[in-house]
C-alpha positions as CSV (number, residue, x, y, z in Angstrom):
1,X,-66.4,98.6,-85.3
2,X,-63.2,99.8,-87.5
3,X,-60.4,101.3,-86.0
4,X,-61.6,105.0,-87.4
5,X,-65.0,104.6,-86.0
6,X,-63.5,103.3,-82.5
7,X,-60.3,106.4,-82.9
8,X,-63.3,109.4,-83.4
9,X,-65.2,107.7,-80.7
10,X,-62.6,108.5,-78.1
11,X,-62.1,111.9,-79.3
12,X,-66.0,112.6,-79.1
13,X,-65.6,111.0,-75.6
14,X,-62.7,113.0,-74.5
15,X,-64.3,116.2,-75.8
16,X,-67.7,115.1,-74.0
17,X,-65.6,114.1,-70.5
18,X,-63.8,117.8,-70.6
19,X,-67.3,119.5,-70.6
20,X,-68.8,116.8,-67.8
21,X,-65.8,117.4,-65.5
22,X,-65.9,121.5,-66.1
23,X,-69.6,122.3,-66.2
24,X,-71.4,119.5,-65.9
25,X,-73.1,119.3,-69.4
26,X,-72.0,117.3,-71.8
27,X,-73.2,114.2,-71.8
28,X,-76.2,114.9,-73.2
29,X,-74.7,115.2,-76.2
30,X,-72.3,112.4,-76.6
31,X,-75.0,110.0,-77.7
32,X,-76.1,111.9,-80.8
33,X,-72.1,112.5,-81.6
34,X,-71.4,109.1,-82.2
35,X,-74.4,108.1,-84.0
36,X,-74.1,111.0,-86.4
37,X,-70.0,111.7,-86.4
38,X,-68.8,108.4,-85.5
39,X,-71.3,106.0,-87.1
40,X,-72.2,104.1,-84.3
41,X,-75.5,102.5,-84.2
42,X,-78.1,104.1,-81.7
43,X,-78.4,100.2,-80.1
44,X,-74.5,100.4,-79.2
45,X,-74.2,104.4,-78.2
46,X,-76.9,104.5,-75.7
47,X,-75.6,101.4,-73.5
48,X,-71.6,102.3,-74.3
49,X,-71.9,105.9,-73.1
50,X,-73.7,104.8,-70.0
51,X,-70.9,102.6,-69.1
52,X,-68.8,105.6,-69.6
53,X,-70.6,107.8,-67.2
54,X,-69.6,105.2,-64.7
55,X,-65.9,106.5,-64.8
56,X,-66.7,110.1,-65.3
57,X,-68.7,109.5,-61.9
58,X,-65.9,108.3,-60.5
59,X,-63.1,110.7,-61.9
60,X,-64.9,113.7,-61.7
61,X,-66.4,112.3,-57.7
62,X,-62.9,112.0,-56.7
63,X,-61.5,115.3,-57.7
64,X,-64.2,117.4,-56.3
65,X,-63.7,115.5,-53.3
66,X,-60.1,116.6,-53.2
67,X,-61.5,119.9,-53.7
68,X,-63.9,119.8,-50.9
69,X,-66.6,120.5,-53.2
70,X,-68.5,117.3,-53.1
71,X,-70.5,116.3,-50.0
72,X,-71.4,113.6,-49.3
73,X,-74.3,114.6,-46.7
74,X,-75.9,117.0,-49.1
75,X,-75.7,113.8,-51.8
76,X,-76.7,111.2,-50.0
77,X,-80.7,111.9,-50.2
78,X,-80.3,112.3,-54.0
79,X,-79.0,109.3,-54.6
80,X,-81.7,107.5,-52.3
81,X,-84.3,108.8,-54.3
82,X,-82.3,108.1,-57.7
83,X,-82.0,105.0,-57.0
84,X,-85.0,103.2,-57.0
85,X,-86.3,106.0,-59.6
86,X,-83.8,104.9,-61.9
87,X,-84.6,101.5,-61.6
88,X,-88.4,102.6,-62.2
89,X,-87.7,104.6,-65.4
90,X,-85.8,101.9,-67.1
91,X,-88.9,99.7,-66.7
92,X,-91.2,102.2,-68.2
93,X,-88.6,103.2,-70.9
94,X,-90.2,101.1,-73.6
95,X,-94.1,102.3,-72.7
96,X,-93.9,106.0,-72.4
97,X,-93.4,108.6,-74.9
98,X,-90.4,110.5,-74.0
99,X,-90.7,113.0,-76.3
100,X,-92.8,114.9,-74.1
101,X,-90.4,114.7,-71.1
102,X,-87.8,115.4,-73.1
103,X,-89.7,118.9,-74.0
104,X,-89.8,118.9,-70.4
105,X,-86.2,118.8,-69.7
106,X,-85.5,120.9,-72.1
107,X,-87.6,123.4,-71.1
108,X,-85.9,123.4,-67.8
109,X,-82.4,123.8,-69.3
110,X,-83.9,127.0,-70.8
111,X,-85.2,129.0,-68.6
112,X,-82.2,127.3,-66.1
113,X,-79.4,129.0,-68.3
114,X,-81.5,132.3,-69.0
115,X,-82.7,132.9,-65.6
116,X,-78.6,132.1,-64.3
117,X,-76.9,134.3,-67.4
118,X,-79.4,137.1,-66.5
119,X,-78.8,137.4,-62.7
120,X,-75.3,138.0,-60.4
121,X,-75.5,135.5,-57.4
122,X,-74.5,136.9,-53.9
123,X,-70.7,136.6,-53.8
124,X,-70.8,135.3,-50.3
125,X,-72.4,131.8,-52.0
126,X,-68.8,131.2,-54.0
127,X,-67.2,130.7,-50.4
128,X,-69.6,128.1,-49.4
129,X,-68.3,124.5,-48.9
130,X,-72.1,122.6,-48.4
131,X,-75.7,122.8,-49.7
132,X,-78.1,121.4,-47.1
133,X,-81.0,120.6,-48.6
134,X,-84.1,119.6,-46.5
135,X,-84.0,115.3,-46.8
136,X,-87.7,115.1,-48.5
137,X,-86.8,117.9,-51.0
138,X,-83.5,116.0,-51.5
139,X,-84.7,112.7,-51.9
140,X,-87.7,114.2,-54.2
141,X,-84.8,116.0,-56.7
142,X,-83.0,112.8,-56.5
143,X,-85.7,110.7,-57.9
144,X,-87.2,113.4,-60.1
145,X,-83.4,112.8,-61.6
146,X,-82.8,109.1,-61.7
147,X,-86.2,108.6,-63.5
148,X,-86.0,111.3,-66.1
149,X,-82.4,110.1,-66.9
150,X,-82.9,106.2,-67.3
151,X,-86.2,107.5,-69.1
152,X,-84.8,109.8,-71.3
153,X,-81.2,109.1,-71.7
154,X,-80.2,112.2,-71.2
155,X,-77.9,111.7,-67.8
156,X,-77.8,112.7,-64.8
157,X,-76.2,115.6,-64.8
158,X,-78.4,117.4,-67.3
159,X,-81.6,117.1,-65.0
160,X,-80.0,118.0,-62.2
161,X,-78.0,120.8,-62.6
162,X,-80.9,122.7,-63.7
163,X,-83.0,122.0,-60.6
164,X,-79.4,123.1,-58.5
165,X,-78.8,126.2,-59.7
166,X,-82.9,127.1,-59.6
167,X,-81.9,126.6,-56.1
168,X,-79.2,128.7,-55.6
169,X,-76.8,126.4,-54.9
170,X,-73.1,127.0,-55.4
171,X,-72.0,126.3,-59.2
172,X,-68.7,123.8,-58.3
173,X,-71.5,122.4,-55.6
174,X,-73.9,122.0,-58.1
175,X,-71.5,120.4,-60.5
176,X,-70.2,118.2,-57.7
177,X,-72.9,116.6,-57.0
178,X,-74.0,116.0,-60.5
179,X,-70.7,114.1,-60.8
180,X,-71.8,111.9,-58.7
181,X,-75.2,111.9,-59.7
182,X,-73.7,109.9,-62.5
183,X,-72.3,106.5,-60.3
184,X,-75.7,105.1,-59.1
185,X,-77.7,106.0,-62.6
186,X,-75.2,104.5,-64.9
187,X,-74.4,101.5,-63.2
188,X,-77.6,100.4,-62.6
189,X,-78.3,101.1,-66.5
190,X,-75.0,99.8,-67.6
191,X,-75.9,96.5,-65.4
192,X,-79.7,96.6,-67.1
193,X,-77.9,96.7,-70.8
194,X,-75.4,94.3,-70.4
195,X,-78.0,91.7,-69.1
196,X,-79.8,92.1,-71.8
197,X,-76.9,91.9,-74.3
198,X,-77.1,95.1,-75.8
199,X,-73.3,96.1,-74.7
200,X,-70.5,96.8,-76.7
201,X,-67.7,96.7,-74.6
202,X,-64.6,97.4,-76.6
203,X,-66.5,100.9,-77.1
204,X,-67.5,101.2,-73.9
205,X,-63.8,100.5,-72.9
206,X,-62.8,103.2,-75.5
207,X,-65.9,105.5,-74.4
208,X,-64.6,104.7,-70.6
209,X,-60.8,105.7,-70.9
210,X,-61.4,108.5,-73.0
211,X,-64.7,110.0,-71.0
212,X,-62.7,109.4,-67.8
213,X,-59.4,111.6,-68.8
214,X,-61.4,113.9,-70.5
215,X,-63.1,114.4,-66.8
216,X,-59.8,114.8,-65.0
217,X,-58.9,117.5,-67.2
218,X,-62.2,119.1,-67.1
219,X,-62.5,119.1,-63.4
220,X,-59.2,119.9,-62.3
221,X,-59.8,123.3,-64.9
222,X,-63.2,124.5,-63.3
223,X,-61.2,124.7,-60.0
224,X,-58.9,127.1,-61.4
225,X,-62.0,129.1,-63.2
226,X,-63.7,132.3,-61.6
227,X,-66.7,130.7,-60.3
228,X,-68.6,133.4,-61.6
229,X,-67.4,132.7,-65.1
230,X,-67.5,129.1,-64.4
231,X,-71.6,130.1,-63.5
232,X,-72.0,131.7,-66.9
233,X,-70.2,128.9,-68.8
234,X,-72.5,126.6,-67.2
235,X,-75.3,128.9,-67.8
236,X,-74.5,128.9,-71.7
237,X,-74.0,125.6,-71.5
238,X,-77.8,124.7,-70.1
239,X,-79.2,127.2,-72.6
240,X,-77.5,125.5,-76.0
241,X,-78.1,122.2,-74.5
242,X,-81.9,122.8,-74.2
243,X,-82.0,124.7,-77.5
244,X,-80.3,121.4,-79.4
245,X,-82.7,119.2,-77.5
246,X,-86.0,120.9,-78.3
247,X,-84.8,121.2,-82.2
248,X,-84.3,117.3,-82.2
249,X,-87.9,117.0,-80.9
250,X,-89.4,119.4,-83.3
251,X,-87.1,118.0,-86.1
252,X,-88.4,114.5,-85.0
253,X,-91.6,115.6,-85.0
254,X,-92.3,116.5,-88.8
């Protein structure tokens, strides 16, 4: 890659990290950035950006840890059903259409952001610290997550924090745990694409430092937001995201 492609990489990833760390989103659309803005072939974006999740996982973990807004016993069931569902969808990547669970997610992001802009959640839910989710339900959302990510390429955030805040569960909670969401999907993928040599790792150095500072900033603002404005941000966010994703399809389609 030339210096100009690597130089708007990092801004694209240092936009995409700010969004990640704030609300959650972002990701999502990091991928189509650099093949359409930065020039980077869809074989090198896809495996870079993953790599770069990695560090927004941890970045973005740490600080809502700080924060007391990541928990570790309301994560822990998602990320044993991500796991192995991860591992799962990157095996069937090549042999399903994704198209249609792309619709799918997309779908979800809708009526997600609509349903959250159009409703006022009890303010007694902002004070909370935990979400206890029932294990099986947990472990269920946690897979439904890590396959539809390494299927899809979406990441992890973007199925999850959909499925959260259909739940009702706090909006830094929700974006908490979808930080860490992040660690066990995009290492395993990361570890899947560098086996098979598909890697680039200067960009996924850039995409990593750039990704990971964008995070910091990001996540150290959406303390300092109204968490109700914070909701609705969010809210907006899931509702553009799932607009852009179902235009691709259709566009992709004709």
């Amino acid at each position: 890659m030339t210096l100009i492609g690597l130089s708007v990489s990092a801004l694209l990833g240092l936009l995409a990290g700010i969004s990640v760390g704030c609300i959650g989103i972002g990701g999502v659309i990091l991928v189509p950035a650099l093949v359409y803005i930065a020039g980077v072939p869809l074989h090198a974006a896809i495996p870079a950006a993953m790599a770069g999740y990695i560090w927004t996982g941890v970045v973005g973990t740490r600080v809502y840890l700080k924060h007391s807004t990541f928990n570790w016993s309301s994560s822990l069931p998602l990320w044993a059903g991500a796991i192995p569902a991860a591992v799962l969808g990157a095996v069937v990547t090549t042999r399903t259409p994704t198209s249609i669970l792309e619709l799918v997610i997309a779908a979800l992001t809708i009526v997600s952001g609509i349903q959250n802009l159009m409703r006022r959640p009890p303010k007694e839910q902002f004070a909370k610290k935990e979400f206890n989710l029932p294990k099986p339900l947990g472990i269920c959302i946690g897979a439904a997550t890590g396959f539809l990510s390494a299927l899809t390429g979406t990441g992890g955030p973007a199925v999850l924090i959909p499925i959260l805040f259909w739940l009702d569960v706090p909006v830094l909670l929700a974006i908490g745990a979808a930080q860490g969401i992040q660690l066990p999907i995009s290492v395993l993928a990361t570890t899947s694409h560098a086996a098979a040599g598909t890697l680039h790792l200067i960009l996924a150095l850039v995409l990593g430092a750039s990704l990971s500072l964008g995070a910091l900033l990001g996540a150290k603002l959406a303390h300092r937001l109204d968490q109700s404005i914070l909701r609705r941000i969010a809210a907006t966010a899931l509702l553009a995201t799932g607009i852009l994703m179902a235009g691709k399809i259709i566009v992709h389609s004709f």
